[in-house]
PQR file with spaces between the fields and no chain letter, atoms N, CA, C, O and H, PARSE charges and radii, in Angstrom:
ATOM       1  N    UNK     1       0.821   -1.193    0.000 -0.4000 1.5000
ATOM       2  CA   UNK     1       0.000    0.000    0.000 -0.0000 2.0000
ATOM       3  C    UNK     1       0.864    1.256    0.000  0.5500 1.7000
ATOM       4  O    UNK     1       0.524    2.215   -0.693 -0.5500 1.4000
ATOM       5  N    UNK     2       1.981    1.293    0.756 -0.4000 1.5000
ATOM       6  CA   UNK     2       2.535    2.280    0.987 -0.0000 2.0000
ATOM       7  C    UNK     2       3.599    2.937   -0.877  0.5500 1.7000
ATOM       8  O    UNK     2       3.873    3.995   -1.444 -0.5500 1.4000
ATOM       9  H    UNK     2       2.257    0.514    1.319  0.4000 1.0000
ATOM      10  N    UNK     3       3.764    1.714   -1.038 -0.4000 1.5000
ATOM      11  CA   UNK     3       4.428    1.917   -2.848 -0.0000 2.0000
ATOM      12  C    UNK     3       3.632    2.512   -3.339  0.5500 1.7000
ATOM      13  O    UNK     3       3.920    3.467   -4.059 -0.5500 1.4000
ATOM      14  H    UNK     3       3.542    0.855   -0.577  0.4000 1.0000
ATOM      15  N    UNK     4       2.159    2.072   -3.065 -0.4000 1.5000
ATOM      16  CA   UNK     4       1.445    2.390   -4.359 -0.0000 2.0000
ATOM      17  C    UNK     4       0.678    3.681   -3.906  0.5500 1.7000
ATOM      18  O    UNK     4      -0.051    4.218   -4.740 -0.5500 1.4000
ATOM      19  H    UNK     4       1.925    1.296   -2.480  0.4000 1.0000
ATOM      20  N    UNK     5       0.765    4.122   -2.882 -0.4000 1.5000
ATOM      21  CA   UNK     5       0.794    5.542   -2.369 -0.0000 2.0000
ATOM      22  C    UNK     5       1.448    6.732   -2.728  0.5500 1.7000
ATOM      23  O    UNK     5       1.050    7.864   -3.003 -0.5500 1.4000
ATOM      24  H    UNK     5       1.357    3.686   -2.204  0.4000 1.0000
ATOM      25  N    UNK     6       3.053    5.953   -2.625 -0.4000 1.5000
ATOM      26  CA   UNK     6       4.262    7.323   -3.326 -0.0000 2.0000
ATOM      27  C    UNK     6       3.999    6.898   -4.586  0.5500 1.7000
ATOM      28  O    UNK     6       4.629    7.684   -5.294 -0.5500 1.4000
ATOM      29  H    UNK     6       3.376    5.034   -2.401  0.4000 1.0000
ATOM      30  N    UNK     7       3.510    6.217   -5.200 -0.4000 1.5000
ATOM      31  CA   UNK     7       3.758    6.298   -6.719 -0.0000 2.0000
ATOM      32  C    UNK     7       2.409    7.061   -7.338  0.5500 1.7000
ATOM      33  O    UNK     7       2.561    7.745   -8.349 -0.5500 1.4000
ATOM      34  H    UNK     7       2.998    5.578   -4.626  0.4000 1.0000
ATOM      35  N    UNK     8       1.260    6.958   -6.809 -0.4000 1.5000
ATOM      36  CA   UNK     8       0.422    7.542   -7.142 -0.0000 2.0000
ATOM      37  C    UNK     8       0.718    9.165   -6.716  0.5500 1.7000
ATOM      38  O    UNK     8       0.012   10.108   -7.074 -0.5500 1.4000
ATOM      39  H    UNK     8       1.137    6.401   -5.988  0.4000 1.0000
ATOM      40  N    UNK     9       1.978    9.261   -5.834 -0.4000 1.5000
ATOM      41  CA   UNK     9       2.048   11.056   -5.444 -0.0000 2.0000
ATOM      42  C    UNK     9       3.153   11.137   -6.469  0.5500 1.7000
ATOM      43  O    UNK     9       3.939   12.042   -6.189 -0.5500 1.4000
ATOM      44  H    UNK     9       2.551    8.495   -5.543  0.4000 1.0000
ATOM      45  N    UNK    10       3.498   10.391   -7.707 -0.4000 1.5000
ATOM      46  CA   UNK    10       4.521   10.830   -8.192 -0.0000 2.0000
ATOM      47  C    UNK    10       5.944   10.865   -8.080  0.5500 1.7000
ATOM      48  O    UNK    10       6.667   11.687   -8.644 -0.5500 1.4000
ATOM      49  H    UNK    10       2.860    9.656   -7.934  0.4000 1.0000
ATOM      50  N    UNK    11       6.361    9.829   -7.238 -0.4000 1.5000
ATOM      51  CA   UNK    11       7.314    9.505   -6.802 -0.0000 2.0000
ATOM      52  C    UNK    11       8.476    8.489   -7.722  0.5500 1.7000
ATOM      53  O    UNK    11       8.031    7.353   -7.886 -0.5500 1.4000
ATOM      54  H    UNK    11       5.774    9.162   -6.780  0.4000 1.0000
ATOM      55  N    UNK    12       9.559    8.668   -8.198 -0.4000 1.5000
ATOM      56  CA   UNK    12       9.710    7.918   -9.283 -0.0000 2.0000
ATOM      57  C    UNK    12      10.587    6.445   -8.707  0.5500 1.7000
ATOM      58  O    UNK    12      11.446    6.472   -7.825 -0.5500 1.4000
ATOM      59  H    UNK    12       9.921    9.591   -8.065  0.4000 1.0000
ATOM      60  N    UNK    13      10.145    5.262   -9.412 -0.4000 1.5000
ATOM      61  CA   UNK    13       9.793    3.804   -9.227 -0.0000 2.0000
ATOM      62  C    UNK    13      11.740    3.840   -8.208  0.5500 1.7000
ATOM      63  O    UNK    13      12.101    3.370   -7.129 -0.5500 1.4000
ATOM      64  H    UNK    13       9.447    5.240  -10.128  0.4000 1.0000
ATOM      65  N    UNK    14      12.285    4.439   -9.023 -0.4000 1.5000
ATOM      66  CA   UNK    14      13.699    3.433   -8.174 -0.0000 2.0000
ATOM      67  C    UNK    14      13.960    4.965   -6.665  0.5500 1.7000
ATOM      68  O    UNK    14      15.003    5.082   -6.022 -0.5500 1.4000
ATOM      69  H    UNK    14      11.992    4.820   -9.900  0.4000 1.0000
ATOM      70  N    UNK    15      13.185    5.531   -6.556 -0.4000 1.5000
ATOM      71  CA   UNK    15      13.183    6.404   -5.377 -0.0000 2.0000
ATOM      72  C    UNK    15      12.327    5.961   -3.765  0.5500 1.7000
ATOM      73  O    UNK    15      12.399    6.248   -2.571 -0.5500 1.4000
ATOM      74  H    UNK    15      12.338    5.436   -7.079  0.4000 1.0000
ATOM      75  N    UNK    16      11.364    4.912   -4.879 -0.4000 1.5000
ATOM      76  CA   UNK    16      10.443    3.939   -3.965 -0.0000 2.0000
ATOM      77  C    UNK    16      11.306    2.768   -3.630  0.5500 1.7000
ATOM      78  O    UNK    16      11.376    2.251   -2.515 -0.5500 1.4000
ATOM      79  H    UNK    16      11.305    4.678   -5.850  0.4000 1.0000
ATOM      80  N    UNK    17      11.913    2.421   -4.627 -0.4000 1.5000
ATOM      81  CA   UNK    17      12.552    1.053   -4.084 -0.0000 2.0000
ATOM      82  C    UNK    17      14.004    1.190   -3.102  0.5500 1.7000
ATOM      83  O    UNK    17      14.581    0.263   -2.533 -0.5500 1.4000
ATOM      84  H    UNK    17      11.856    2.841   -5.533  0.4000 1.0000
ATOM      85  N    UNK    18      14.368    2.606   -3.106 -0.4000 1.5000
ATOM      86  CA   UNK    18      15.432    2.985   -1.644 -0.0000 2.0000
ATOM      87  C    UNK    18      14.571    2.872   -0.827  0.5500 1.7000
ATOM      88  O    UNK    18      14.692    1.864   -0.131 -0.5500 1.4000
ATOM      89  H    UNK    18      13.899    3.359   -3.568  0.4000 1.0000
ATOM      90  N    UNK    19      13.856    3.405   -0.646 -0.4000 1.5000
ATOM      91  CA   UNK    19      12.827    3.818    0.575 -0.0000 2.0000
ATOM      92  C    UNK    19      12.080    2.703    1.161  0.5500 1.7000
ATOM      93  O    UNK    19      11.514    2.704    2.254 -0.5500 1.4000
ATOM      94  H    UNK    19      13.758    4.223   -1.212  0.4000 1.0000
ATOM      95  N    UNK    20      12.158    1.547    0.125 -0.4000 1.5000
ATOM      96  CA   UNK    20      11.750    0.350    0.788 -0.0000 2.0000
ATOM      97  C    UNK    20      12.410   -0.118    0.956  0.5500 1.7000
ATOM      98  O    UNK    20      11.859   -1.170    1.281 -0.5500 1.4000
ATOM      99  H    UNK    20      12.618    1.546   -0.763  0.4000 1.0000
ATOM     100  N    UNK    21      13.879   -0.357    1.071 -0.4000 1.5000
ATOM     101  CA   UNK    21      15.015   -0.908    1.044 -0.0000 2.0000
ATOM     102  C    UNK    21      15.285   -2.263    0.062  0.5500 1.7000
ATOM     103  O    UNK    21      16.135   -3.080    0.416 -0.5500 1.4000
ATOM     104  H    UNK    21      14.326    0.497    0.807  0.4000 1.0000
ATOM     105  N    UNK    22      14.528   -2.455   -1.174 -0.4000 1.5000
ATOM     106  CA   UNK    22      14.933   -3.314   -1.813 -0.0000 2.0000
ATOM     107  C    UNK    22      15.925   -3.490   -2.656  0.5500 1.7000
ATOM     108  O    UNK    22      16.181   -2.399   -3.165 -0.5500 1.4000
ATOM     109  H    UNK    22      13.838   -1.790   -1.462  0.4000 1.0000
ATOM     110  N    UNK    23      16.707   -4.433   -3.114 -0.4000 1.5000
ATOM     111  CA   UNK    23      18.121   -3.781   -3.690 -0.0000 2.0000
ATOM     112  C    UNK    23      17.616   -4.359   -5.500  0.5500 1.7000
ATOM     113  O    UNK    23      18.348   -4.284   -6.486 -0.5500 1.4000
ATOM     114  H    UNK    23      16.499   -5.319   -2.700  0.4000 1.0000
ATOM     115  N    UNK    24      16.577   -4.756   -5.475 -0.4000 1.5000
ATOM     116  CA   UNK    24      16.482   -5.029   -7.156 -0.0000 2.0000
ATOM     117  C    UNK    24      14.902   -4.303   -7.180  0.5500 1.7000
ATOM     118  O    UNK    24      13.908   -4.442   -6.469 -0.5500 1.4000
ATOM     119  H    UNK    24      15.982   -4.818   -4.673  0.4000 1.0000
ATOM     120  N    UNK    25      15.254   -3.376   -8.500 -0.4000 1.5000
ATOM     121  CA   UNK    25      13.848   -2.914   -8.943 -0.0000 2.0000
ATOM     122  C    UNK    25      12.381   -4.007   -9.110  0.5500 1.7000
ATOM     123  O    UNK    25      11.209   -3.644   -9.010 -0.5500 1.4000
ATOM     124  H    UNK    25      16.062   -3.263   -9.078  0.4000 1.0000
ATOM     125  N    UNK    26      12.794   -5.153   -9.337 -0.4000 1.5000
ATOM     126  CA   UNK    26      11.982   -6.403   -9.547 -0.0000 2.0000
ATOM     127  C    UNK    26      10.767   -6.556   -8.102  0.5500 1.7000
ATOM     128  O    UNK    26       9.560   -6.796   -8.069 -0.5500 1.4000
ATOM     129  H    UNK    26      13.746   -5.448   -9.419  0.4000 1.0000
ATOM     130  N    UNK    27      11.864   -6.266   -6.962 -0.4000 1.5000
ATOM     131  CA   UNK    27      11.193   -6.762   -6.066 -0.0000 2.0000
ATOM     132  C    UNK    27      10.481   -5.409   -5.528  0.5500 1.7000
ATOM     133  O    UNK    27       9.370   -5.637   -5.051 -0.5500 1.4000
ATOM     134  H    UNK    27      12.845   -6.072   -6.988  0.4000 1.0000
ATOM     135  N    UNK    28      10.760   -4.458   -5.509 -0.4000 1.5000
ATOM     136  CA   UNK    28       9.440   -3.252   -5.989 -0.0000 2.0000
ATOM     137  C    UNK    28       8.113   -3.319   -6.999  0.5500 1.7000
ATOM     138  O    UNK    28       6.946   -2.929   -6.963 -0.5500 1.4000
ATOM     139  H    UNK    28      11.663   -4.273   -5.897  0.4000 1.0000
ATOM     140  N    UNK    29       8.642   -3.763   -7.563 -0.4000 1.5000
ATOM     141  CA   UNK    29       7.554   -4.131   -8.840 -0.0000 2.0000
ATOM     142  C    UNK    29       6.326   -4.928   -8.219  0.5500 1.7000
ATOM     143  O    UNK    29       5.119   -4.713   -8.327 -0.5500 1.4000
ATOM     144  H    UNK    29       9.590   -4.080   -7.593  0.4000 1.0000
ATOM     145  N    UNK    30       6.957   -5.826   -7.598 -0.4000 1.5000
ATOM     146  CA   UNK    30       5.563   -6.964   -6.798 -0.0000 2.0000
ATOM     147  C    UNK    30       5.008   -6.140   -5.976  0.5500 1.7000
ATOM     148  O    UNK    30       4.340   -6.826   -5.202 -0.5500 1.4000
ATOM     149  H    UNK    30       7.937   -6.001   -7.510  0.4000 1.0000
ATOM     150  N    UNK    31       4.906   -4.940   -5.691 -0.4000 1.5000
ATOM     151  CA   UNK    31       4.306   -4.941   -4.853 -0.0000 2.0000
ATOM     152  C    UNK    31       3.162   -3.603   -5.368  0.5500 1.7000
ATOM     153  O    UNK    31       2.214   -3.038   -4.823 -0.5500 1.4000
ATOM     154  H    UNK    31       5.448   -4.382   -6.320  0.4000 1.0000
ATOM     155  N    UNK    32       3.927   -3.473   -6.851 -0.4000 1.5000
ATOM     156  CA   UNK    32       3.147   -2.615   -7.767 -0.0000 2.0000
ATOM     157  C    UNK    32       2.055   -3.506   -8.819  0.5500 1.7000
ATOM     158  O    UNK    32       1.603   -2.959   -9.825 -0.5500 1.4000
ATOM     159  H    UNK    32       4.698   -3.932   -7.294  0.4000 1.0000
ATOM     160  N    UNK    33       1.829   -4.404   -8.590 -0.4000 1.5000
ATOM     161  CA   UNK    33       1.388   -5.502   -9.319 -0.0000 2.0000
ATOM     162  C    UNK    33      -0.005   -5.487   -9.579  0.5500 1.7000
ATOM     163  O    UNK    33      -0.329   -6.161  -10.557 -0.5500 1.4000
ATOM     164  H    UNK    33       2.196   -4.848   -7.772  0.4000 1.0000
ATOM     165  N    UNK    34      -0.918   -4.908   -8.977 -0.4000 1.5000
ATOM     166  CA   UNK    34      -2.046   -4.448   -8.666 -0.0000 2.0000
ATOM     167  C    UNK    34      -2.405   -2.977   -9.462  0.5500 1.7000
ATOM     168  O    UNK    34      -3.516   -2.448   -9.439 -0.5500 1.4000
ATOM     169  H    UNK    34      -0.655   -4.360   -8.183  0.4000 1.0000
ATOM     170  N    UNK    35      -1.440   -2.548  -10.032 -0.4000 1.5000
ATOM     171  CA   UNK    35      -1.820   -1.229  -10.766 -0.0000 2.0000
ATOM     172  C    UNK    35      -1.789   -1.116  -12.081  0.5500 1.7000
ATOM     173  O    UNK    35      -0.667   -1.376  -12.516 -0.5500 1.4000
ATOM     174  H    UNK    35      -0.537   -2.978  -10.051  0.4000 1.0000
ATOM     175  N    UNK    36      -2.496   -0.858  -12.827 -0.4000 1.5000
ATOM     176  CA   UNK    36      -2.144   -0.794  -14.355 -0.0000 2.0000
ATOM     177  C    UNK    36      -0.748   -0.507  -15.184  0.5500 1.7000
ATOM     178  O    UNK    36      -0.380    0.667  -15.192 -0.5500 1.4000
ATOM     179  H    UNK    36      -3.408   -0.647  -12.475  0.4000 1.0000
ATOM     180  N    UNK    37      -0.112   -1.264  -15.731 -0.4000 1.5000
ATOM     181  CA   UNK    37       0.994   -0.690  -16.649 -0.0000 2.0000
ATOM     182  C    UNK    37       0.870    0.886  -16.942  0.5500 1.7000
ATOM     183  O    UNK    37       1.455    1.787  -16.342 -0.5500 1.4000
ATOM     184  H    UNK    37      -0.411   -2.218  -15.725  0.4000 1.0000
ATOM     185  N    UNK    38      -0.077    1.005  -18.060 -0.4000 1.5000
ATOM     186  CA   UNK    38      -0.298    2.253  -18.150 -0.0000 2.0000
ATOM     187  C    UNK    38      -0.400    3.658  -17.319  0.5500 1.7000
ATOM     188  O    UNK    38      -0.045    4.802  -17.603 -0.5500 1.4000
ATOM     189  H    UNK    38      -0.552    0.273  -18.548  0.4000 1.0000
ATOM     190  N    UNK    39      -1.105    3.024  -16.045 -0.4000 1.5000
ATOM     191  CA   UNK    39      -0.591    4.323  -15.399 -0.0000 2.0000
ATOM     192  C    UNK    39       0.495    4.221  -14.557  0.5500 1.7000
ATOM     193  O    UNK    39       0.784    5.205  -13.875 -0.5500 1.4000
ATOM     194  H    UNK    39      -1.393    2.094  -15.814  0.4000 1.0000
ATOM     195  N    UNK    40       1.152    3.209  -14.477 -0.4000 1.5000
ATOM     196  CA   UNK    40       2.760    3.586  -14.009 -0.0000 2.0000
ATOM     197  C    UNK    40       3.422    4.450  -14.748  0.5500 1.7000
ATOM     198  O    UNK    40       4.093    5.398  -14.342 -0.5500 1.4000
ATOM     199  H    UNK    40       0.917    2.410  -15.031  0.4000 1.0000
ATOM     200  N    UNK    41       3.199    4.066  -16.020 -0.4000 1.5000
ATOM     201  CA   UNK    41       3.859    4.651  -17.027 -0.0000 2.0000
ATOM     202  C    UNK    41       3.635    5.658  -17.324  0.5500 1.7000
ATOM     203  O    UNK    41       4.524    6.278  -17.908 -0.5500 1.4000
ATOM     204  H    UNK    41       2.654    3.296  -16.350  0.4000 1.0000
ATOM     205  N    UNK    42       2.435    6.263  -17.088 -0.4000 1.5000
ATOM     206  CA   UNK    42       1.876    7.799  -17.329 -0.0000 2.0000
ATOM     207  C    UNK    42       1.892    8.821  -16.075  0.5500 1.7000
ATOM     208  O    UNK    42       1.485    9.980  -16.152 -0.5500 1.4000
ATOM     209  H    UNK    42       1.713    5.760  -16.614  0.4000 1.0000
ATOM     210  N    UNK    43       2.470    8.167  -14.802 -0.4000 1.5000
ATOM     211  CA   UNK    43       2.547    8.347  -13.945 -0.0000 2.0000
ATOM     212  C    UNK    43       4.688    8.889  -13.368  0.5500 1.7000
ATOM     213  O    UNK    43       5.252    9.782  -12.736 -0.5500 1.4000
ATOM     214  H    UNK    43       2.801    7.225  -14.740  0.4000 1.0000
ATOM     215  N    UNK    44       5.037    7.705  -14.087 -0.4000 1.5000
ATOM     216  CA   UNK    44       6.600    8.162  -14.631 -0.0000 2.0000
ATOM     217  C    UNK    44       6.394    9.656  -15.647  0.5500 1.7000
ATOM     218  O    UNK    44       6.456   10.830  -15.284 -0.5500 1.4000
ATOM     219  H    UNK    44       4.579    6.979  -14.600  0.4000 1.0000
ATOM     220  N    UNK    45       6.195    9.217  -16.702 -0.4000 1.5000
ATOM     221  CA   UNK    45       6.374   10.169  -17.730 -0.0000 2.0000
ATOM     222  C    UNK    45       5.785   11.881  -17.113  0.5500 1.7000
ATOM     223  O    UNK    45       6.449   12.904  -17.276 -0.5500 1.4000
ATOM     224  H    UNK    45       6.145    8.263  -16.997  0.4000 1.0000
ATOM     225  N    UNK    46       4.699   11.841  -16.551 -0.4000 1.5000
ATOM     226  CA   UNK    46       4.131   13.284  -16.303 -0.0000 2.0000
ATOM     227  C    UNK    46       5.037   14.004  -15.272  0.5500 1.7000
ATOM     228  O    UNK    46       4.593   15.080  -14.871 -0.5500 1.4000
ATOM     229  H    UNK    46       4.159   11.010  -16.418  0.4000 1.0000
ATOM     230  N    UNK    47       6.434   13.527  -14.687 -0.4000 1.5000
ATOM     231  CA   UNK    47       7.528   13.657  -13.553 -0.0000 2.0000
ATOM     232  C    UNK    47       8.458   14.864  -14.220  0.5500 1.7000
ATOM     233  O    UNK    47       8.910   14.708  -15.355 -0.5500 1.4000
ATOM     234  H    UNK    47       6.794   12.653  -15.012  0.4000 1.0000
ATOM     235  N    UNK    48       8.573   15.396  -13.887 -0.4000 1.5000
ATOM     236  CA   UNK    48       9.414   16.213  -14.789 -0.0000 2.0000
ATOM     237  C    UNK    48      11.277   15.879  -14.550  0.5500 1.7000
ATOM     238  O    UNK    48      11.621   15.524  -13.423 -0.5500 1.4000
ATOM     239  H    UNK    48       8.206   15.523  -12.965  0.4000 1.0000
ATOM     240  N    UNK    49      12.070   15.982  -15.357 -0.4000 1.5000
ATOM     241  CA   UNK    49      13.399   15.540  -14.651 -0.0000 2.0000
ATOM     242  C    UNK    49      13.742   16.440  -13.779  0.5500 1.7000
ATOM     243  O    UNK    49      12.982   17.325  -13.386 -0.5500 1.4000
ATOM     244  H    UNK    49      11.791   16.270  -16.273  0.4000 1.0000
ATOM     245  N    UNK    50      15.087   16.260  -13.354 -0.4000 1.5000
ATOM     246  CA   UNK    50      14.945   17.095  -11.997 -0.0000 2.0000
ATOM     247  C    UNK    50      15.996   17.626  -12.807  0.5500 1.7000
ATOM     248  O    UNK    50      16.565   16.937  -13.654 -0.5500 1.4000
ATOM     249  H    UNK    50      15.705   15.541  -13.673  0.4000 1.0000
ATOM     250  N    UNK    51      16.394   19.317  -12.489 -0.4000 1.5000
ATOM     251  CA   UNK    51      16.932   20.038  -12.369 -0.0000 2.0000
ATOM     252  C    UNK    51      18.470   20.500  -12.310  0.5500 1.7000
ATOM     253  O    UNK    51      18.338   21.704  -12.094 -0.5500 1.4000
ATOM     254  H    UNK    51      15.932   19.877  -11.800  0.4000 1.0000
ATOM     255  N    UNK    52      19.801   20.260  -12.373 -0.4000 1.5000
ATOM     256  CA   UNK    52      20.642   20.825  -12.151 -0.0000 2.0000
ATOM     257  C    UNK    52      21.047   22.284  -12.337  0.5500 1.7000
ATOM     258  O    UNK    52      20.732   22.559  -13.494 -0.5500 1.4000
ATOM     259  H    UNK    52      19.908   19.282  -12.549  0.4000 1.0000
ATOM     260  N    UNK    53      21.560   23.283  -11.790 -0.4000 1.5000
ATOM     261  CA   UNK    53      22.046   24.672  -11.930 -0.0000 2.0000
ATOM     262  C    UNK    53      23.136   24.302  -13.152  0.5500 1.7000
ATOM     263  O    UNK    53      23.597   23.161  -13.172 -0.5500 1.4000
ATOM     264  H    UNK    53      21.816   23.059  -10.850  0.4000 1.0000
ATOM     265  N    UNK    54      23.469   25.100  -13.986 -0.4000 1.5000
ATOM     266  CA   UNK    54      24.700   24.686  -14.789 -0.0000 2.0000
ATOM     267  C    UNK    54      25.923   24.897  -14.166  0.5500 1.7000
ATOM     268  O    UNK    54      26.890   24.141  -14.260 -0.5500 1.4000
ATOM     269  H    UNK    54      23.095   26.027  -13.970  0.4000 1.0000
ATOM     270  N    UNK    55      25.872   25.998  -13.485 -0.4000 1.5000
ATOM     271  CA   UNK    55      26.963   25.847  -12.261 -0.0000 2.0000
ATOM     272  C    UNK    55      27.210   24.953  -10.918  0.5500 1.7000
ATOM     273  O    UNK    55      28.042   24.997  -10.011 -0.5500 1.4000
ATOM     274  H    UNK    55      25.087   26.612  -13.408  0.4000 1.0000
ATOM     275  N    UNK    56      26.136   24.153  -11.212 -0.4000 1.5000
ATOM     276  CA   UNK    56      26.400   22.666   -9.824 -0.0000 2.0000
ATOM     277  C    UNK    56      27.754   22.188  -10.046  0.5500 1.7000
ATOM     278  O    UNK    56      28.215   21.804  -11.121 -0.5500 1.4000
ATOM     279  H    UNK    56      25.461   24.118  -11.949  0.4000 1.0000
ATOM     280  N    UNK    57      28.448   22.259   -8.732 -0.4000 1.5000
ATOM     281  CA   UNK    57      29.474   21.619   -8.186 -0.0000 2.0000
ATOM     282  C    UNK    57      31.098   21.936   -9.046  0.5500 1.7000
ATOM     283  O    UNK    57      32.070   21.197   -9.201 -0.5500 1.4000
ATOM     284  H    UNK    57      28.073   22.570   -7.858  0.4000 1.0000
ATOM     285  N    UNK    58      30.823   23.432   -9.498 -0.4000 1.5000
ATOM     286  CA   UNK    58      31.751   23.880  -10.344 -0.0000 2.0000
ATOM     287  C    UNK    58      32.270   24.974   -9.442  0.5500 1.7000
ATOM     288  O    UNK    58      31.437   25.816   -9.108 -0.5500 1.4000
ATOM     289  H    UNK    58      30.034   24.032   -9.372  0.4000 1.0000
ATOM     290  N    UNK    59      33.564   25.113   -8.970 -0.4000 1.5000
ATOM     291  CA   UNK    59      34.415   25.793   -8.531 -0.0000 2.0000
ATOM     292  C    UNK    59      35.090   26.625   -9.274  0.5500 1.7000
ATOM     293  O    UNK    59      35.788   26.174  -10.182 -0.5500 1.4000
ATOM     294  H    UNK    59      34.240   24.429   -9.242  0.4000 1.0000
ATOM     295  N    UNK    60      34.990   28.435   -8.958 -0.4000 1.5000
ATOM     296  CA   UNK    60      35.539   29.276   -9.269 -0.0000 2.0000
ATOM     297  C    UNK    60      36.545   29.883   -8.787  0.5500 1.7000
ATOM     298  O    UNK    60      37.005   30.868   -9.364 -0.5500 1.4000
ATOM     299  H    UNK    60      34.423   28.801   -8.220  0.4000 1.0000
């Protein structure tokens, strides 16, 4: 329940599977098993990527 909670808030699939402590995406998956392909997938995709500054971690 709790996977399919952050994933429905948009949470992306291998950010859930730290947080559950599983070490293979596979075994996240079972417990997503109950939800449509499609909206995992539309649920990934609507995520926007995240962000870097172009100046991240660049020393002047």
């Amino acid at each position: 329940a709790h996977a399919v909670e952050l994933l429905h808030e948009g949470i992306p699939l291998p950010l859930i599977q730290r947080q559950l402590g599983h070490a293979h995406l596979s075994t996240t998956g079972t417990y997503l098993q109950g939800i449509d392909t499609e909206e995992i997938i539309s649920t990934v995709h609507a995520r926007r990527a995240p962000m870097m500054h172009a100046s991240a971690g660049l020393t002047l």
